[in-house]
N, C-alpha and C positions, 0 to 999 in steps of 0.2 A: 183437481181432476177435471176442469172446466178444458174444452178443446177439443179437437176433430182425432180420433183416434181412427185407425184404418182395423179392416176386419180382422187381421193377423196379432193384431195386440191387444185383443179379447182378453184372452188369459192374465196379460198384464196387470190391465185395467179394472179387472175382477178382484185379484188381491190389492193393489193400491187402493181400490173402496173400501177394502175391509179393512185396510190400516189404519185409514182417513175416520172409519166408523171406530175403531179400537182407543185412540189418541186421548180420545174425552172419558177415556174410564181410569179407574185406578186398579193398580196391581197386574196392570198386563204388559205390561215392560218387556219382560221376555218374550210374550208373543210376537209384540209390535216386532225385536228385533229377528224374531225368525223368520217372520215374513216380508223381511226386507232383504234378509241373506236370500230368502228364494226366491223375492223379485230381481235382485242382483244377476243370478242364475239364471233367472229365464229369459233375461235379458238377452243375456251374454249369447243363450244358445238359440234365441228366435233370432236374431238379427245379424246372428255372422253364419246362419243358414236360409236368406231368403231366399226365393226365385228370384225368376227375371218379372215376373210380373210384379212383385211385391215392391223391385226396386223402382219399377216405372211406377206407383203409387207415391212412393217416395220422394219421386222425382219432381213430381206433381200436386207435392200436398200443398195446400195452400198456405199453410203456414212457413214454407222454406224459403230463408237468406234470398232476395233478389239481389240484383245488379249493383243497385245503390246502398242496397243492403251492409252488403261487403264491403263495397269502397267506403263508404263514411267510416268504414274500422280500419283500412289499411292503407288509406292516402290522405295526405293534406294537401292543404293551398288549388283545390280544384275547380278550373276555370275551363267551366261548357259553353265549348263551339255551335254554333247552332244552323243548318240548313246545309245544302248540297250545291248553294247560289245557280241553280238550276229550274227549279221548281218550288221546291218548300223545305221544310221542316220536319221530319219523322219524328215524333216522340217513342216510337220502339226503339230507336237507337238514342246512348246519349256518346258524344264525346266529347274529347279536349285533352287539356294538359294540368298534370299535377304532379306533386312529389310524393314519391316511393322511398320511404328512408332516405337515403340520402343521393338517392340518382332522380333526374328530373324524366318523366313519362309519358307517354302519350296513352290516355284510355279508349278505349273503344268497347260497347258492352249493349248487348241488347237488355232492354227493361219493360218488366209485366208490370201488373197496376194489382193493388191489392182491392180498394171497393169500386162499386161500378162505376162509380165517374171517372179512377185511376185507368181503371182496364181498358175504356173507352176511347181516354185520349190517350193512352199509350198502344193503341189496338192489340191487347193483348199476348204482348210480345212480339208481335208479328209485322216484319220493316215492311216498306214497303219501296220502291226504287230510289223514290228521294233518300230512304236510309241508308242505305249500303251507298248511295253517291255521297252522303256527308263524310259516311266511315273512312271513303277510300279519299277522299278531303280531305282529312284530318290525320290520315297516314302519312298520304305524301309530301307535307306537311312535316312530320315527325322525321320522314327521311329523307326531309331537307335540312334539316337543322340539326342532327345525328342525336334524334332523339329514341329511345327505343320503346315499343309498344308492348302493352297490354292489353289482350282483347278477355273479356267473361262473355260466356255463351251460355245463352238461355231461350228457345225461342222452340214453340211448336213447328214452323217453319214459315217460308216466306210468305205475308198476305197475298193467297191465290185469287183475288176481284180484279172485276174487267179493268176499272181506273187501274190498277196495278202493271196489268198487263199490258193495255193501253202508252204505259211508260216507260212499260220495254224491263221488264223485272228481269227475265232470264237474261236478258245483254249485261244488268246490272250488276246479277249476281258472275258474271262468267267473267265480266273484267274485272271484277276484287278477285277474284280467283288469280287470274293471269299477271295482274299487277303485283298482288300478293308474293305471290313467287320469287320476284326482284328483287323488291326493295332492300337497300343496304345497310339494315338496321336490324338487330333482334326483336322475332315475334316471337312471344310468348302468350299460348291458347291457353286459357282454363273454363271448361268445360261443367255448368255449377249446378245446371237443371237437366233440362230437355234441350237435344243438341237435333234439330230436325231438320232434313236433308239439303236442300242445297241453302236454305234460310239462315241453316247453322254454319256450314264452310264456306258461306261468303266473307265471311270473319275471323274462322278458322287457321286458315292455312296460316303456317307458323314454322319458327324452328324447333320450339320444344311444345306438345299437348300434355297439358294436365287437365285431370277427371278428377271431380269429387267421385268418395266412394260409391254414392247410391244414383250418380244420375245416369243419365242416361244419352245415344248417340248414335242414330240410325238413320238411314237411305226415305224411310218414309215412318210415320206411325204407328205402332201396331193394332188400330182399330181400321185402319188405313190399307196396309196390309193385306187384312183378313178379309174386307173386303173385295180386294183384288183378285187374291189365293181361293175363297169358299165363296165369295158374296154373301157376306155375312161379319157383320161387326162388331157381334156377340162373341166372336172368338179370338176376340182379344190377346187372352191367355196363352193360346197357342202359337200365336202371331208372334207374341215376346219371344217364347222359346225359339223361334226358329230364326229370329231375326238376330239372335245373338249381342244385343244393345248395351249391356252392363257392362262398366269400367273393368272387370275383371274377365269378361270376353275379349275386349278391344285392348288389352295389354298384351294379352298372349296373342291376338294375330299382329301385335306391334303397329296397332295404328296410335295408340296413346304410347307419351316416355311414361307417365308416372299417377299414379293413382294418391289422390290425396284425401288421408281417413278425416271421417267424420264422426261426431260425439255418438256414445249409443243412444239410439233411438233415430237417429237422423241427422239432417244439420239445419233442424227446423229446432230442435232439444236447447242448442245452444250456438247464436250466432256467432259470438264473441272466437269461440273458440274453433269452428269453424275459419274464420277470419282470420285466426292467426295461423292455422296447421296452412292455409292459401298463401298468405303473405311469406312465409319462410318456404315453401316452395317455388315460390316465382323468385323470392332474392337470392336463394342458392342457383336457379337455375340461368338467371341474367349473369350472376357474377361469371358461369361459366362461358356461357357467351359470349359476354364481352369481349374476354380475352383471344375468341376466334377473328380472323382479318377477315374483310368481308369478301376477299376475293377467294375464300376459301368457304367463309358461310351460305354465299349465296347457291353454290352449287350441292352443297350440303341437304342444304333445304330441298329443292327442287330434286335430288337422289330420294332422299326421305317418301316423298309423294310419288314419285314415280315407282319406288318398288313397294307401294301399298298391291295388294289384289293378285290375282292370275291371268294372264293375258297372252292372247300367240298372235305371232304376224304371220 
């Protein structure tokens, strides 16, 4: 029972102590197993009825699968490129080249730090210009040598500090955008935590988006938000709802192809398998791309993006 439980899985946690306290007696056998049939159960119906808030907890527990997370389960032989030969180094971005089954790949993936010396020199997720110039590095790159890409997306959003600014962030992010577009190779997005505004679609743009089920994928943060909306960042909550962020908002207005489930409780419960429900969505979704001519998928793509949203000339 040891770990960071969130307020919604109270209930849970309530009977799982009393199983935990029940174990060491004799003749309760039947108890134990009754209240594992009705933690089964409440399982089942807290977590495939949360909000949008609960899932931006989710999204954000600290215990969930990062970047490196995933890849140590679903690629071998990986060989990280390092710096944008411009200025430095971004440890929020890692890339390079590895094998995906049996096609060779270019990674691309933003990465958080788990204790404070991780988070520090990884800035907490968050690239900063030299990232995104390594990423689009290491793309162009990939679709020089008709490699096809994998980008995971994880990131509160791009670091907003003056050095940042200074380097020309929003140019940085706007040509991964524009470049993005082109390139003659299949993008394949998956989408694994917190996908924040332009931080997140500088890596983004693709030809198929995959979403884990619980993360999340918005224009700006919802403490963020509600500041803007109320001046107030206490209303967090409300922020969610209205911002629409979960995998299962962003399917039905078709800005994600595919929503990809995670174990109950999370995909903090079990990475393993997490990892592979990722990996057998990205290789069924490559095999089908592949077979698309690029003179047909480029435009594809760039259709895709283009009829996101409402718009009048």
């Amino acid at each position: 029972m040891n770990g960071i439980w969130l307020d919604f899985e109270r209930p849970i946690v309530e009977l799982k102590k009393k199983i935990e306290e029940l174990k060491g007696l004799k003749g309760v056998e039947d108890e134990i197993e009754r209240l594992e049939t009705q933690v089964e159960k409440l399982e089942k119906k807290i977590y495939s009825n949360l909000n949008r808030w609960q899932r931006v907890q989710l999204a954000r527990h600290p215990r969930r699968p990062y970047s490196l997370d995933i890849l140590n389960l679903i690629i071998e032989d990986f060989i990280e490129l390092h710096g944008d030969r411009c200025f430095g180094d971004d440890q929020a971005i890692i890339a390079g080249i590895a094998k995906l089954d049996k096609y060779n790949v270019a990674i691309v993936a933003h990465q958080k730090g788990r204790d404070t010396k991780a988070k520090i020199k990884r800035n907490f997720g968050m690239p900063h210009p030299e990232g995104y110039r390594k990423a689009l590095r290491i793309m162009k790159m990939a679709a020089k040598f008709n490699i096809p890409i994998i980008t995971l997306v994880d990131t509160p959003g791009a670091y907003p500090g003056i050095g940042a600014e200074e380097r020309g962030q929003s140019e940085a992010i706007a040509t991964n955008l524009y470049k993005c577009a082109t390139l003659p190779v299949p993008i394949i997005v998956t989408i694994i935590g917190e996908g924040g505004s332009g931080g997140a679609l500088a890596i983004a743009v693709g030809d198929r988006i995959l979403m884990l089920e619980n993360a999340i994928y918005s224009v700006i943060s919802p403490e963020g938000c509600a500041s803007i909306l109320w001046r107030d960042s206490s209303k967090n909550k409300e922020a969610a709802e209205a911002l629409k962020l979960t995998a299962q908002d962003l399917s039905n207005f078709k800005i994600i192809d595919e929503i990809v489930p995670e174990p109950i409780g999370g995909a903090h419960m079990d990475f393993e398998h997490t990892a592979k429900n990722i990996k057998t969505a990205i290789l069924r979704n490559l095999e089908e791309l592949l077979k698309i001519p690029v003179d047909v998928l480029i435009p594809l793509r760039i259709k895709k993006f283009r009829n996101m949203g409402v718009y009048k000339e």
